[in-house]
C-alpha positions as CSV (number, residue, x, y, z in Angstrom):
1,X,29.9,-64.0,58.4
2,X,30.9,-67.5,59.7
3,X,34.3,-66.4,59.5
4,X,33.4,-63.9,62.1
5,X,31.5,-66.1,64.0
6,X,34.2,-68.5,64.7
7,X,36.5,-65.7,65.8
8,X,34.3,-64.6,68.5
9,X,33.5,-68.3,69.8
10,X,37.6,-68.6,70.1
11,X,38.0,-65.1,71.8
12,X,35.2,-66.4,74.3
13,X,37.2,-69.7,74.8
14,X,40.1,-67.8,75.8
15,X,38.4,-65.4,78.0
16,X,37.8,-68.3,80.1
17,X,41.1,-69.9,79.9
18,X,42.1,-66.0,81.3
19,X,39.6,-66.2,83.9
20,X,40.8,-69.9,85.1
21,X,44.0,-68.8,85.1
22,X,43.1,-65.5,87.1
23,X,41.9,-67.5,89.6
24,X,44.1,-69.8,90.1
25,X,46.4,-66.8,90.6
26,X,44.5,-65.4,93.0
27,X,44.7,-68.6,94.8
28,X,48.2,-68.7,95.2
29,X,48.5,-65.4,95.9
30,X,46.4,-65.2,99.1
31,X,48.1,-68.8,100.3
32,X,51.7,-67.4,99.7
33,X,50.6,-63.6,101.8
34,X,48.7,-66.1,104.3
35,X,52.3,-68.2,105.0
36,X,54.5,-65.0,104.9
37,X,51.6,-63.2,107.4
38,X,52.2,-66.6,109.9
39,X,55.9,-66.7,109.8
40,X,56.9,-63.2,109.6
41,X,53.6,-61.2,111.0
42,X,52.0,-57.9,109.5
43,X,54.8,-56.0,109.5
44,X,57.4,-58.4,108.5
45,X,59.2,-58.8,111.6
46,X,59.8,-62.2,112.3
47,X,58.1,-63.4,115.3
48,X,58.3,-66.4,117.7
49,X,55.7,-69.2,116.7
50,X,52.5,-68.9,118.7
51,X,50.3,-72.2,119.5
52,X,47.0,-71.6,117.9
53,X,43.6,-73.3,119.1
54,X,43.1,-75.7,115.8
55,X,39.0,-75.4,115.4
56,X,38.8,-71.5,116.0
57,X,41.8,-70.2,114.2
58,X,43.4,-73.2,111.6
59,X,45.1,-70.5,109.6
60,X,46.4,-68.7,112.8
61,X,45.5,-65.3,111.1
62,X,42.6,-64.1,113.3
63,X,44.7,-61.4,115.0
64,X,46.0,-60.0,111.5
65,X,43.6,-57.5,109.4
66,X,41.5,-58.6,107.1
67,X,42.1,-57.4,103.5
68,X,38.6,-57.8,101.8
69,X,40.1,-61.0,99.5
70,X,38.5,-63.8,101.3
71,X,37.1,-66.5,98.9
């Protein structure tokens, strides 16, 4: 039984581990498509550099669609 026991608290610890690493996935993902949306637009056509007002719009994105993956 406690051998049972301890094989379900280590499948729980690296569930988690999964999870953080999911994340941090996630993460990187949505930075990379935000840098490749700002240099090369939505549909991948390079386009000249466009001053954006800083407060309102930081990432510059505002005009592009949003894709539900917002955190």
């Amino acid at each position: 039984y406690q051998q049972i026991m301890l094989k379900l608290v280590d499948f729980r610890v690296e569930m988690e581990d999964l999870k953080v690493k999911i994340v941090k996935i996630g993460q990187l993902v949505t930075s990379l498509r935000g840098f490749v949306y700002r240099k090369y637009g939505w549909e991948g056509e390079e386009q000249p550099e466009k001053p954006t007002k800083k407060t309102k719009d930081p990432e510059g994105t505002s005009h592009l669609p949003r894709l539900g993956l917002d955190y």
